[in-house]
C-alpha positions as CSV (number, residue, x, y, z in Angstrom):
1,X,110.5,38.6,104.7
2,X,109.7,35.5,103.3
3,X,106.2,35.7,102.5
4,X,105.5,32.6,100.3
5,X,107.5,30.1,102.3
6,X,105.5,31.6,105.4
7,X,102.3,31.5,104.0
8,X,103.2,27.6,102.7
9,X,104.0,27.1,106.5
10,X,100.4,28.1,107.3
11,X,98.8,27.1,104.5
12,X,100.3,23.3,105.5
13,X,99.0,23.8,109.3
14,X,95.5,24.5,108.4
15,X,95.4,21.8,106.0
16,X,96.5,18.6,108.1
17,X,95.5,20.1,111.5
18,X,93.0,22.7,110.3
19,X,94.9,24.9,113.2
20,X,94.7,29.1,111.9
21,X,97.4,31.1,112.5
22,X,98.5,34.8,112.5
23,X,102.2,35.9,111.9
24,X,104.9,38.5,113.5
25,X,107.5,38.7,112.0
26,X,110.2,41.2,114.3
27,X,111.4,43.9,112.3
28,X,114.2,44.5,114.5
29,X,117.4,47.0,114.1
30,X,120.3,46.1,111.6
31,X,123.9,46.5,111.5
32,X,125.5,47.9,110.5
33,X,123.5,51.2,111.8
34,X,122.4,49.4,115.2
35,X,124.9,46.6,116.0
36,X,124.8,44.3,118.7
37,X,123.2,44.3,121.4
38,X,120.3,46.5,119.7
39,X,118.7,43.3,117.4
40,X,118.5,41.0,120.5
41,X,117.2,43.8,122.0
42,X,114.2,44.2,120.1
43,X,113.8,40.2,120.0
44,X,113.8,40.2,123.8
45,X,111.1,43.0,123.6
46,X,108.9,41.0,121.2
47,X,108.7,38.2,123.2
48,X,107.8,40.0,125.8
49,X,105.3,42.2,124.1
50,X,103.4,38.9,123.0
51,X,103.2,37.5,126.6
52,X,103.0,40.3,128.8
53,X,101.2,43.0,126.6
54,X,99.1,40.6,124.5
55,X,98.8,38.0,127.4
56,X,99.6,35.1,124.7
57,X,100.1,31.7,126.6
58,X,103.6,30.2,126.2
59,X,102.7,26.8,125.4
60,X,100.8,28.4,122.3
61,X,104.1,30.4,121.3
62,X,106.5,28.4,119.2
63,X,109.9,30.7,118.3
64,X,111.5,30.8,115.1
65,X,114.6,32.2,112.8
66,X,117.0,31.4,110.3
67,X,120.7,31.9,109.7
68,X,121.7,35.1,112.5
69,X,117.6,35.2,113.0
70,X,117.9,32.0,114.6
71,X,121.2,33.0,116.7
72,X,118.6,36.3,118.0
73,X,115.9,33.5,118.8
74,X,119.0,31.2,121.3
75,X,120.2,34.6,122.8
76,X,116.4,35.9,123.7
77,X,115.7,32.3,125.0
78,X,118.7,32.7,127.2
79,X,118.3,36.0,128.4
80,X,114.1,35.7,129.1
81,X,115.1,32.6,130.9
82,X,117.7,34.5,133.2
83,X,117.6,38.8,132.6
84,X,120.7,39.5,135.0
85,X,123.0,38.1,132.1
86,X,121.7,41.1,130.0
87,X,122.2,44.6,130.1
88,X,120.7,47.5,128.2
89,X,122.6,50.5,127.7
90,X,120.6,53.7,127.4
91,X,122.2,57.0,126.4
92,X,120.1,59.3,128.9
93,X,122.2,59.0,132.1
94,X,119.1,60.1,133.7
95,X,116.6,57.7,132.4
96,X,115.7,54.6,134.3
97,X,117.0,51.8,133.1
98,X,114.7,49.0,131.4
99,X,113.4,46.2,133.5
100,X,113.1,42.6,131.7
101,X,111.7,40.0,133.1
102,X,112.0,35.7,133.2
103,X,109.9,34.8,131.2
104,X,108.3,31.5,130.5
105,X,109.8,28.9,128.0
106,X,108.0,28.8,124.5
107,X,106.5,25.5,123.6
108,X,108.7,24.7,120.6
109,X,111.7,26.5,118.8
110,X,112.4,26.1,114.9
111,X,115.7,27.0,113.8
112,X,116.8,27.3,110.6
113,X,120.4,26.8,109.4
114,X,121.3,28.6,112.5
115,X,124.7,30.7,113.0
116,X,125.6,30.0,116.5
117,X,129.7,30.3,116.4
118,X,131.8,32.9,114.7
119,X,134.7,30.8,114.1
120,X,135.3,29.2,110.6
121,X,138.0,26.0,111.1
122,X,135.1,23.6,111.4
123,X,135.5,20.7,108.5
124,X,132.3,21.8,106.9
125,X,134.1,25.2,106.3
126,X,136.6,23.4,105.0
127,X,134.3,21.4,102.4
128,X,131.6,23.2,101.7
129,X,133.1,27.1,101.0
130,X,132.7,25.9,97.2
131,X,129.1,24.7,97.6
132,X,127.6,27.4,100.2
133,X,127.0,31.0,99.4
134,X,127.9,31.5,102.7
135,X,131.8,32.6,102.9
136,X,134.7,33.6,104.6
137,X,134.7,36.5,103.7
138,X,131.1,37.0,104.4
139,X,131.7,35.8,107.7
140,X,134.4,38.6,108.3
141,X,131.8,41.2,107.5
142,X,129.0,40.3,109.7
143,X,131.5,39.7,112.0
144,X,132.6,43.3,111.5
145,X,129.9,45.3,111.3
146,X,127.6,43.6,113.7
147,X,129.8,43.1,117.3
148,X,131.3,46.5,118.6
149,X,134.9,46.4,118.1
150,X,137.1,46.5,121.6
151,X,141.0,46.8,121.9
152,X,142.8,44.1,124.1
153,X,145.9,45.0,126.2
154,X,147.5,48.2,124.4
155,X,145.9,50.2,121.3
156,X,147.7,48.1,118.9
157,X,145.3,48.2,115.3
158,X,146.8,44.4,115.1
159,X,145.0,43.2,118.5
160,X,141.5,44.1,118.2
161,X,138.7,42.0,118.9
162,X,135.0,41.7,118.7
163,X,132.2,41.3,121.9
164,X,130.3,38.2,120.9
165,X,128.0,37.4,123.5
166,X,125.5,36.1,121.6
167,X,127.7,33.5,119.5
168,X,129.0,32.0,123.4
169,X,126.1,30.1,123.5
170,X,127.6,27.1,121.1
171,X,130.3,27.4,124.2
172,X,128.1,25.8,126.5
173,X,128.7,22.3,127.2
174,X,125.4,21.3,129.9
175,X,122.2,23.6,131.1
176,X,121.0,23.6,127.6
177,X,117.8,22.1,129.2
178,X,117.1,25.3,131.2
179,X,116.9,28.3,128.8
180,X,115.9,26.2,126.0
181,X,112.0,25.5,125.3
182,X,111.1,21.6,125.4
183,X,111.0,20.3,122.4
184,X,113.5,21.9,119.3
185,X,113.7,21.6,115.8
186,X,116.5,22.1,113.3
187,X,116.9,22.7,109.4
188,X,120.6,22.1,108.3
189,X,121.6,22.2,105.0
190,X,124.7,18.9,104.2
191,X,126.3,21.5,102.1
192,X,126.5,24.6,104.1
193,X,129.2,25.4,105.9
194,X,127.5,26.2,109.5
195,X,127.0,22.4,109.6
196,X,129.0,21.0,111.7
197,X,128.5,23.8,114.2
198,X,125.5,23.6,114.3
199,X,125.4,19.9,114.8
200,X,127.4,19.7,117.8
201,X,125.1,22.2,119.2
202,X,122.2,19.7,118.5
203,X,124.5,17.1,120.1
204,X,125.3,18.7,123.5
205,X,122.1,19.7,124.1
206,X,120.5,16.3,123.2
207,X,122.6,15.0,125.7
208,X,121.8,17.6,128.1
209,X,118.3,16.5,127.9
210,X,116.7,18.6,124.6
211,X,114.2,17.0,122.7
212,X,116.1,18.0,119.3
213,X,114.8,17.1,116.2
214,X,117.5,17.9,113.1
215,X,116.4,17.7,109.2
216,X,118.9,17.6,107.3
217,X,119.1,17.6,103.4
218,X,121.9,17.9,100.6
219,X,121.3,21.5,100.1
220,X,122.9,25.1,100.8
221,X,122.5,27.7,103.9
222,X,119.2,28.8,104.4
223,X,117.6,26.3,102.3
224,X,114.3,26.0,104.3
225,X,113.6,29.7,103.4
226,X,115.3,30.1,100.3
227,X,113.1,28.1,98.1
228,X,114.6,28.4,95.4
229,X,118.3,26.9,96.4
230,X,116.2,23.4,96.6
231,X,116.3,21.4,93.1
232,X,114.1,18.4,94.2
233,X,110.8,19.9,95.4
234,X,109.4,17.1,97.3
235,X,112.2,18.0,99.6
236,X,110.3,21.2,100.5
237,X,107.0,19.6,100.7
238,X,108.4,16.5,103.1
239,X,109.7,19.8,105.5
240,X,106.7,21.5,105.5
241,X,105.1,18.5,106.4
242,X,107.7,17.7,109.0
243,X,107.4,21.7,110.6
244,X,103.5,21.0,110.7
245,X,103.7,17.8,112.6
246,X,106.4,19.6,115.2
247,X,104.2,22.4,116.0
248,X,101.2,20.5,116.2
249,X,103.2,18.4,118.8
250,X,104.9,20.9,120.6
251,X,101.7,22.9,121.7
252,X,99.9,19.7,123.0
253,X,97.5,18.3,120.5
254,X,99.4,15.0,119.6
255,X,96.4,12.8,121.1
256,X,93.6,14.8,118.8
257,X,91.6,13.4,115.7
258,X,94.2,14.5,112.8
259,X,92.5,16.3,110.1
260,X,94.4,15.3,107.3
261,X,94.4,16.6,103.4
262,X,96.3,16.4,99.8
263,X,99.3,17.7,100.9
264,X,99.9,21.4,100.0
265,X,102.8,21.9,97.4
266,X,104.2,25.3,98.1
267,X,104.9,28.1,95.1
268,X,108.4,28.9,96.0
269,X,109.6,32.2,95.7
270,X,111.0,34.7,98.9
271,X,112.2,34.6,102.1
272,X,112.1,35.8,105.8
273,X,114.6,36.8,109.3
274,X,114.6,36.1,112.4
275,X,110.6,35.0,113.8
276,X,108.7,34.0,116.7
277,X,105.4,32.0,116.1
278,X,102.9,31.9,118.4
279,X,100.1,29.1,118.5
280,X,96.9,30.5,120.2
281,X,94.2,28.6,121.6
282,X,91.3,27.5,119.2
283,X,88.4,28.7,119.3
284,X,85.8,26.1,118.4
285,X,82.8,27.8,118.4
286,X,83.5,31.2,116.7
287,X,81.3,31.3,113.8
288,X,83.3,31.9,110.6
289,X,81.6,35.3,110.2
290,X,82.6,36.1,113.0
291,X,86.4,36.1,112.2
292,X,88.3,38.3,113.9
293,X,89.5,41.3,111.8
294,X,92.5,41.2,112.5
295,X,92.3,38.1,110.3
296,X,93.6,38.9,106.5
297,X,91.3,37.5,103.5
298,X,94.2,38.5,101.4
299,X,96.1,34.3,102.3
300,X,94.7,31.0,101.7
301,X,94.5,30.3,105.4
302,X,92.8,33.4,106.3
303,X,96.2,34.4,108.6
304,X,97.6,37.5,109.2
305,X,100.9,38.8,108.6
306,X,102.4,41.5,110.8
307,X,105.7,43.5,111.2
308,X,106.7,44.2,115.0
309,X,109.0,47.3,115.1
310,X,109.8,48.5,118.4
311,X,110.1,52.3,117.4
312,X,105.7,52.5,116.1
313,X,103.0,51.2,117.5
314,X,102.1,47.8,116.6
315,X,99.3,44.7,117.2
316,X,97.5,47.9,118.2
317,X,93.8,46.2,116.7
318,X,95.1,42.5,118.2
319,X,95.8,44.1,121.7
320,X,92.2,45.3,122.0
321,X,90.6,42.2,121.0
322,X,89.5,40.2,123.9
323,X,90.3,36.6,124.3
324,X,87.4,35.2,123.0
325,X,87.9,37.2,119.6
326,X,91.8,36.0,118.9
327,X,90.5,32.9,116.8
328,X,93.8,32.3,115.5
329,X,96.2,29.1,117.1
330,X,99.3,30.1,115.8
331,X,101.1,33.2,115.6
332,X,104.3,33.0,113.3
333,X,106.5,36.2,114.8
């Protein structure tokens, strides 16, 4: 997880907005013990657990993941928004079988040098291989280990294949508009090789009627997260900024009195997977004794920081707080 780059995120919020937040991050299943569709799985299931369990509004929840994290954040979005496209495959032949439910759009998405094709000819593969950390080869492995392998026509070894549902998405050429939340915005580094893939996505679902915002910057994969790829550190500082003024946008506060402050220069350091961030409705007149304890002392912004694994019980102290005790207006999960 990437603790300091999260914390920077909040820490930015609370200054220019003085908004609080609380983070989830979803510790969800990894290949190459629990391959797909197990990860969006648990995505799907974390979305739904903030909504439906925690009874989180959706115009306070804003989505969020980098690199395969964000492809998990564009496959939940597309499944929440219509559940018959997904199936969940349960080994008891005698169990019942999972119900999800559409679900309401998220007010904003972030994604974050996101992997949203598993094909390697575009022209930033072909440039930036000797910049990016990112590979072929490394390509072939996640490709590997994460999709289920399936033979086409005969057994031949030479004709197998991989399931990649989740990576169809950058397929789509219209009804972006539909499954994606209103407003979106991109981190993309100029020397990474997703690029241009994840570009064209940007483009067709402009066009398709996306509010897409892209910042892009002559740096590697992941560069947003992975402070410490970034050379020039006012580039991190003008991203921050640029995150904070999306999210204070996307959940409806663009008209309000800005509470601005020195900007906050982040202490680079680690870095995070796949999240969803919630922003939760302020609470104006909570006394600041009264802070909900669910509320950590331990960060500058007094946020919390959470991990959301399907398998234990979690959010068990947030679930029993009533409304009027969540205090916090965004939840990074």
């Amino acid at each position: 997880m990437y603790m300091d780059t999260n914390i920077a995120w909040i820490n930015v919020l609370k200054q220019k907005y003085g908004l609080k937040c609380m983070i989830m991050s979803v510790d969800y299943r990894l290949a190459p013990e629990f391959r797909y569709p197990s990860p969006v799985e648990d995505v799907v299931r974390a979305y739904e657990h903030l909504i439906q369990k925690i009874g989180i509004q959706s115009e306070k929840i804003i989505v969020v993941g980098d690199s395969a994290g964000a492809a998990l954040i564009l496959e939940m979005l597309f499944i929440t928004h219509d559940p018959s496209m997904f199936e969940i495959e349960i080994a008891d032949d005698n169990a019942q079988q999972p119900v999800l439910s559409e679900l309401p759009r998220p007010a904003g998405t972030v994604l974050i040098s996101p992997l949203v094709t598993d094909e390697t000819c575009s022209e930033s593969w072909k440039k930036n291989e000797k910049h990016d950390y990112i590979t072929q080869y490394t390509a072939k492995v996640i490709k590997r280990d994460y999709f289920e392998p399936t033979k086409k026509g005969d057994d031949n070894e030479d004709e197998e294949e991989t399931t990649n549902q989740i990576l169809g998405i950058a397929k789509l050429q219209t009804g972006f508009s539909a499954f994606m939340s209103p407003q979106v915005l991109m981190y993309i580094g100029n020397y990474e090789v997703l690029r241009d893939d994840a570009l064209q996505l940007a483009l067709k679902a402009e066009l398709d009627g996306v509010a897409w915002q892209t910042v892009i910057e002559d740096n590697v994969h992941d560069w947003f997260c992975v402070r410490e790829v970034v050379k020039d550190k006012m580039t991190i500082i003008r991203a921050d900024q640029t995150f904070a003024d999306f999210c204070y946008k996307a959940i409806g506060k663009p008209d309000q009195e800005k509470e601005r402050a020195q900007p906050y220069i982040p202490t680079p350091r680690s870095s995070l997977t796949s999240g969803l961030e919630a922003v939760l409705e302020e609470d104006e007149d909570e006394d600041e004794d009264e802070e909900s304890s669910y509320l950590s002392d331990t960060t500058p912004s007094n946020s919390s920081l959470y991990d959301f694994g399907l398998s234990r019980l979690s959010l068990d102290e947030f679930e029993q707080k009533s409304s009027s005790k969540r205090s916090s207006e965004i939840v990074f999960v």
